[in-house]
N, C-alpha and C positions, 0 to 999 in steps of 0.2 A: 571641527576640521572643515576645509573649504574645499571647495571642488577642484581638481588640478590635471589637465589635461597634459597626458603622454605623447609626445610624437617620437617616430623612427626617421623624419625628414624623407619619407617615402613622398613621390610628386602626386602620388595617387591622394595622400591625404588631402592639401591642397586644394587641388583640381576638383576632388570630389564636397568638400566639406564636413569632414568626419575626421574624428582624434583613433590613433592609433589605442586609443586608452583613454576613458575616465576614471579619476580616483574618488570616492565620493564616500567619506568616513573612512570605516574598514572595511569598505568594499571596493573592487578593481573590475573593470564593466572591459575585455579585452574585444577587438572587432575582430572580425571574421580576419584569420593569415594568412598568406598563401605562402608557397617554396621560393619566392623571391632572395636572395643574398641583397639585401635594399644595400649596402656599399659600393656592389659591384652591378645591381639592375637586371644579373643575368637569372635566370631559370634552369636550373636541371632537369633534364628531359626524363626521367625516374621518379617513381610518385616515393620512392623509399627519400632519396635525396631531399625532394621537396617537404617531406614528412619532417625531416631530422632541420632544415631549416625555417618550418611553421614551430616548432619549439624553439629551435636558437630565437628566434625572435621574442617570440611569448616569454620567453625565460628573463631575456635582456628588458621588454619591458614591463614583467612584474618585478625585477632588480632596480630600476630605476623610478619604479613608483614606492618600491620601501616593502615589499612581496616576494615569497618565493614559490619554488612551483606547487611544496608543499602544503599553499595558501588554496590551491586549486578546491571549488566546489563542484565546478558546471563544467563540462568540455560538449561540444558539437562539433562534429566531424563531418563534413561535403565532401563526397567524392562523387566520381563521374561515372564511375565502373565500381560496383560491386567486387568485382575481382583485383580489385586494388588492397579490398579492407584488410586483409591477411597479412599485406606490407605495411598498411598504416599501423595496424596493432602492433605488429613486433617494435615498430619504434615506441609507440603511447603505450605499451606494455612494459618496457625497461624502463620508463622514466614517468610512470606514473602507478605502476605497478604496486607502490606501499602507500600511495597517497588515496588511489582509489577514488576518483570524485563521481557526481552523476553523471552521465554522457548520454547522447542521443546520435547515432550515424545517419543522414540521410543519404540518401544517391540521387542526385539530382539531373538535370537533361543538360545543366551548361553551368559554366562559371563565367566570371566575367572575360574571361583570354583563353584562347583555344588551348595556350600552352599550359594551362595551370588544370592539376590533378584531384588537387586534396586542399580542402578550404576548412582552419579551425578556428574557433572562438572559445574562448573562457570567461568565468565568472571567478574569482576570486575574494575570499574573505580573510582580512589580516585576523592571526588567532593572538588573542589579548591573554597575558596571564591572570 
């Protein structure tokens, strides 16, 4: 299998030079999300909101790499406040909840945009019968 780069048509990709996703065998390499709605550009000012759209996205692009979330090995979670993690988890708790992968939370001093709360990445393994 060949290597097959994901985009969300996010400007940020672009600009910056990095794939929203690589696919690389049965593994799916996802970059850091944020709460962006990339359709609409706009940001929910709630780290729950931003939370519940860093999945919609990760969902949509391990869907259109041939993944589901259930593929999830590795999740990494950025937030900016500690006091956010209790909102992030109840969303990554409903919908990762039976999958269970490895995770690491950091709390960091900035993201790249004042407005953005909660930064996640995943790793991803297609499970082969």
């Amino acid at each position: 299998m060949t290597r097959r780069l994901i985009s969300t048509g996010s400007p940020f990709e672009k600009a910056a030079g990095y794939s929203r996703a690589v696919v690389d065998g049965d593994m799916c390499f996802i970059a850091g999300t944020t709460g962006y709605d990339y359709t609409t550009m706009q940001m929910p000012a709630g780290v729950t909101a931003q939370t519940r759209n860093c999945f919609r996205t990760i969902e949509g692009v391990l869907n259109d790499a041939g993944f589901a979330l259930g593929d999830i090995v590795r999740v990494v979670y950025y937030l900016l406040d500690v006091k956010d993690a209790d909102a992030v988890f109840a969303v990554s708790g409903d919908l990762l909840r039976d999958i269970r992968p490895a995770g690491t939370i950091l709390v960091v001093a900035g993201l790249l945009k004042p407005e953005m709360r909660v930064e996640i990445e995943v790793t991803a393994k297609r499970h082969t019968s």
